[in-house]
C-alpha positions in Angstrom: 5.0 17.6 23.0 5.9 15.8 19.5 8.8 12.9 19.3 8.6 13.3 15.8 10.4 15.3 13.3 9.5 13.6 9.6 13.3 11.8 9.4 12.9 9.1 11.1 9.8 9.0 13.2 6.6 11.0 11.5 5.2 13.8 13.3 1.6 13.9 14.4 0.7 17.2 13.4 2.1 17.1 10.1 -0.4 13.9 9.1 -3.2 16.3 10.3 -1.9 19.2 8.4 -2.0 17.2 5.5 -6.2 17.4 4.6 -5.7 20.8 3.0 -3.5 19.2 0.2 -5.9 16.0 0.2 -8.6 17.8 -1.6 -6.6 17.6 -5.1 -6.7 14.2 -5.0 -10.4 12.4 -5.4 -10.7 9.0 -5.7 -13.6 9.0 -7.5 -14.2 6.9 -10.2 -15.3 8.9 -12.7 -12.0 11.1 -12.0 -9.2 9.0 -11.2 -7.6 6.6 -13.1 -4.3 4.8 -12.1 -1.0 4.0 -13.8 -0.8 0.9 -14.4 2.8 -1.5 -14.9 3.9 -1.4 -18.4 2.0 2.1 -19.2 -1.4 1.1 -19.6 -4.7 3.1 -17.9 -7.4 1.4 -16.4 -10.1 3.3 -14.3 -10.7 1.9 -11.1 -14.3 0.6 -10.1 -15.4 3.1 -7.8 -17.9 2.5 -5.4 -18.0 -0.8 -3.5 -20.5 -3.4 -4.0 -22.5 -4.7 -1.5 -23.5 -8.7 -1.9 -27.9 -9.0 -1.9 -28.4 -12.5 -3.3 -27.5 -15.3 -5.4 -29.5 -16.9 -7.9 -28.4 -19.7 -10.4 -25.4 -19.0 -12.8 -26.6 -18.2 -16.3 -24.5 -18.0 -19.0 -21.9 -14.7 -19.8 -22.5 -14.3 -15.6 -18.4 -14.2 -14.5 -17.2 -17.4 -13.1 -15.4 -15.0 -10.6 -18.8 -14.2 -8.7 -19.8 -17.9 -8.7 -21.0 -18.4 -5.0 -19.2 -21.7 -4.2 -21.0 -22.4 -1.0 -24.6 -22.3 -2.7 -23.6 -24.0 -5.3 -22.2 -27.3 -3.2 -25.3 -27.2 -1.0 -28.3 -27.2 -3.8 -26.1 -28.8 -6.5 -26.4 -25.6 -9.1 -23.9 -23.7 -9.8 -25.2 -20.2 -8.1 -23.8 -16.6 -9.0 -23.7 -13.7 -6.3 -25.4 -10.6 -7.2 -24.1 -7.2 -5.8 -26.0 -3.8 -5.3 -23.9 -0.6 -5.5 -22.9 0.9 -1.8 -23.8 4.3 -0.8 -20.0 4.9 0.4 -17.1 2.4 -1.0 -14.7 1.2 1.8 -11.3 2.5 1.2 -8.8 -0.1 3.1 -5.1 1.3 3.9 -2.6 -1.6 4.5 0.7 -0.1 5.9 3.8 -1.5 6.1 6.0 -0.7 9.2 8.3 -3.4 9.6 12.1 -3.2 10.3 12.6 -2.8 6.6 11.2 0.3 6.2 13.3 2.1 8.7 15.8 2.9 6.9 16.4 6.8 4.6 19.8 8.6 3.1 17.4 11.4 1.4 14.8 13.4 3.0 13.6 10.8 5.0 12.7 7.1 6.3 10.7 5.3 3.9 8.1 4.7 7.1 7.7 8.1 7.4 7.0 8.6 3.3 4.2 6.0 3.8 2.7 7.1 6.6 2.6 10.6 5.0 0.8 9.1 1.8 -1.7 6.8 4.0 -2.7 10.2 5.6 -3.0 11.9 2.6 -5.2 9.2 1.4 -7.2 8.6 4.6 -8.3 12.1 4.1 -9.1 12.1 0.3 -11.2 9.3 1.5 -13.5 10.5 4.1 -13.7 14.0 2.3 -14.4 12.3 -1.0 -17.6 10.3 0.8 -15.9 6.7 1.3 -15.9 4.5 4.8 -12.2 4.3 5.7 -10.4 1.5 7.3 -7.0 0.4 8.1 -4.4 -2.2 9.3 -0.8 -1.3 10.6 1.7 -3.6 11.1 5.3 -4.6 12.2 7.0 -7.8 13.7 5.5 -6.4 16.9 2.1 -5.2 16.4 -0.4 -5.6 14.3 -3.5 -2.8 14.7 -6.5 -2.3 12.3 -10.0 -1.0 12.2 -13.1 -1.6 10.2 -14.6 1.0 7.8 -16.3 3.8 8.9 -17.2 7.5 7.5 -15.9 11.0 9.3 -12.8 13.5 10.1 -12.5 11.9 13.5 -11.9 8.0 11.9 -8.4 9.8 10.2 -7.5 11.4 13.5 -8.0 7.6 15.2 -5.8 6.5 12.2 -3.1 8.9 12.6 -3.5 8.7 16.2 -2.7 5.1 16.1 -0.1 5.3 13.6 2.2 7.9 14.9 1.9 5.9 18.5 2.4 2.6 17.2 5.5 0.1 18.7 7.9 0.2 15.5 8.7 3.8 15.7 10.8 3.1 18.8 13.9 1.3 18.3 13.7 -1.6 20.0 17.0 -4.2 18.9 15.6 -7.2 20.3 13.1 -7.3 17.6 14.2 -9.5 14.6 13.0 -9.3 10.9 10.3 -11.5 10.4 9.9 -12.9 6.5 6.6 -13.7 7.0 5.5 -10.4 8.7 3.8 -9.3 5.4 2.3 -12.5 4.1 0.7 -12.8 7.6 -1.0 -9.1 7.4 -1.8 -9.8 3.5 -3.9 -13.1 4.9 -5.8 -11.1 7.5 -6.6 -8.1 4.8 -8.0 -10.5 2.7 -9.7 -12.2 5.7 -11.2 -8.3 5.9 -12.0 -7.1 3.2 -15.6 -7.1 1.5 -15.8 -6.7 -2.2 -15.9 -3.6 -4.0 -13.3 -2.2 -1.7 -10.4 0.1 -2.9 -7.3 -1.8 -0.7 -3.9 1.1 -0.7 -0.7 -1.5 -0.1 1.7 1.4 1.6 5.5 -0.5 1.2 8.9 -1.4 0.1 7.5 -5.1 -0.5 10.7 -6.6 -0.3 8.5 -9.1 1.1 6.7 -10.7 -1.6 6.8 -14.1 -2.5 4.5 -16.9 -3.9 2.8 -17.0 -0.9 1.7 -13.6 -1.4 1.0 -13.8 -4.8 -1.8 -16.2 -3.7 -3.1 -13.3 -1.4 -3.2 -11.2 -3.6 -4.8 -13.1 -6.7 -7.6 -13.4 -4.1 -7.7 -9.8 -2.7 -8.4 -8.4 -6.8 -10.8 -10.4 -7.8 -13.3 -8.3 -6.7 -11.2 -5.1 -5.4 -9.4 -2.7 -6.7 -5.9 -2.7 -5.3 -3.2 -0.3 -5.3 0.2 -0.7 -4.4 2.1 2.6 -3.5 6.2 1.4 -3.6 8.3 3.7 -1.2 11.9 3.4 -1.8 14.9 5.1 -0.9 17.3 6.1 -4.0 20.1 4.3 -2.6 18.5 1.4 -2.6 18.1 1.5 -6.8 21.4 3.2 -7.1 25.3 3.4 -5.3 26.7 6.8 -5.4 30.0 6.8 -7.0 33.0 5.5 -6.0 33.6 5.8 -2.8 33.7 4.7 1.0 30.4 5.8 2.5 29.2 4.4 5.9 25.4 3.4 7.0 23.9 3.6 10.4 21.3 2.6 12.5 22.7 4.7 15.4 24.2 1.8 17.1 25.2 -0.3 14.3 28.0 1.0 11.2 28.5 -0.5 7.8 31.0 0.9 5.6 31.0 -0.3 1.8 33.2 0.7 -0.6 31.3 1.6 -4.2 34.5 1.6 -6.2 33.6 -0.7 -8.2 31.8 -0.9 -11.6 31.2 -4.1 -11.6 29.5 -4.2 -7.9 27.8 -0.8 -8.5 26.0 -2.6 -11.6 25.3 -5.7 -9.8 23.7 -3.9 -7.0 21.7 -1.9 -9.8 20.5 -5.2 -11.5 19.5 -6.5 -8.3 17.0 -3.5 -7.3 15.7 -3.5 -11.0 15.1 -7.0 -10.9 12.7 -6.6 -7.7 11.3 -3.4 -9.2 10.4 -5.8 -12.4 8.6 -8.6 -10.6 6.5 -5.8 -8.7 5.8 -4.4 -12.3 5.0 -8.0 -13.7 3.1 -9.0 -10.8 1.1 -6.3 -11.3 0.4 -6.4 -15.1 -0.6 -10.0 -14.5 -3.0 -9.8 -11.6 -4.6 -6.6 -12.7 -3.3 -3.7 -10.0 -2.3 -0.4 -9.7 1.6 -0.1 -9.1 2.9 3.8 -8.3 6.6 4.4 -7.1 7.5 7.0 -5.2 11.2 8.1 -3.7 11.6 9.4 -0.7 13.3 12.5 -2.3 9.9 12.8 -4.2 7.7 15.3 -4.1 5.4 13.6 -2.8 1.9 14.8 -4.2 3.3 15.5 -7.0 4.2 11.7 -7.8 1.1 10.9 -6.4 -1.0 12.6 -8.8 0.6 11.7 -11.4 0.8 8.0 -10.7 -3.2 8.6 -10.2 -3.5 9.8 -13.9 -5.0 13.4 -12.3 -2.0 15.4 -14.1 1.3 14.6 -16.3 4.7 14.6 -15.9 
């Protein structure tokens, strides 16, 4: 019988339900391009590219394929040369730490990601590309390497809707550094050519990160796939309103103008850093609600319909 009931802990069946709407949305190359921060479209790179050789650097070769351990051991600067894969690998990096568990519309903005990752894990294998993954909170960390086939999503949901962080557990603490350390061990896992999916609130990200992820798009594409809650970008109106975590209350009082547009500023500020982050290193940034329509948002933020 399923725990679940897509509030506050995903239900199994629904992530399995969810290849029917999966084949609207190819990640193809030739069909997809994504939004990028600041309104510009860049078509991602498609199939992955699979390293055959080096040979020595010529000139207009890009300094970003130099092959550094060649070139210290003959002396010559050395550039790798990449063939074209039959099947890209399509990484999915989701985000379930304590962070994430928290919803005032529709639902947690765990169970939004994990709805999109499935969605995407089965645009994946249906489109032709190997499909990996990595799942993480404070308390677990779970991933698998890229393969092809229906029954690799059905390990990944499998995994997923079973996965430690779903159950409330009050002994485990926030951990800053829970996303840098799964960012290091993507990169640490990820061959070039790869499509990477980032699945999170990324509340997270600091300097630290930013190095991980200069790294990870040099020779990736990367998409980041911001889940929010509404109340976290906007207070409601004046008024006492109370939060739970079922054990825990808060009550805050939104009477204020001033605090209301302080608490705006804030979220806009972090919402502006993910933008500029993103213009600067070259990746894809899409935000989507929790109140969303899902697909819809994810559509458009892949440039495969308009507002």
């Amino acid at each position: 019988m399923e725990t679940g009931d897509d509030i506050v802990r995903v239900k199994q069946s629904t992530l399995i339900g969810l290849n029917r709407d999966a084949l609207g949305l190819p990640l193809l190359s030739n069909s997809v391009k994504a939004q990028m921060a600041g309104g510009h479209l860049s078509a991602l790179r498609g199939r992955g590219m699979e390293y055959h050789e080096s040979r020595p650097y010529q000139p207009g070769d890009d300094i970003r394929a130099i092959d550094w351990r060649v070139t210290a051991r003959s002396g010559e600067t050395h550039t790798k040369i990449y063939r074209e894969e039959r099947e890209r690998p399509v990484l999915l990096w989701l985000d379930l730490s304590r962070s994430m568990f928290f919803g005032t519309r529709t639902c947690f903005k765990s169970v939004l990601a994990a709805k999109l990752s499935a969605l995407l894990a089965w645009s994946s294998v249906q489109h032709g590309d190997r499909l990996g993954y990595l799942v993480f909170s404070e308390q677990q960390h779970i991933e698998s390497r890229p393969a092809r086939g229906k029954h690799t999503v059905l390990n990944f949901i499998q995994q997923l809707v079973a996965h430690p962080a779903w159950e409330r557990n009050d002994s485990v603490e926030r951990d800053p550094k829970t996303g840098l350390r799964a960012l290091m061990r993507l990169r640490q896992v990820t061959r070039p050519g790869s499509l990477v999916i980032l699945f999170s609130d990324f509340r997270f990200v600091d300097a630290d990160c930013r190095a991980q992820l200069v790294q990870l798009a040099r020779h990736n594409d990367v998409v980041m796939i911001h889940t929010y809650d509404p109340f976290e970008r906007r207070l409601p109106d004046g008024g006492y309103y109370r939060l739970t975590d079922g054990v825990d209350n808060l009550d805050i009082d939104t009477s204020s103008d001033r605090v209301r547009a302080r608490y705006r500023e804030r979220y806009d500020e972090h919402l502006q850093a993910l933008e500029r982050l993103c213009r600067e290193l070259g990746l894809f940034l899409i935000d989507i609600a929790t109140e969303d329509d899902m697909l819809t948002e994810l559509k458009t933020g892949l440039g495969l319909q308009s507002r």
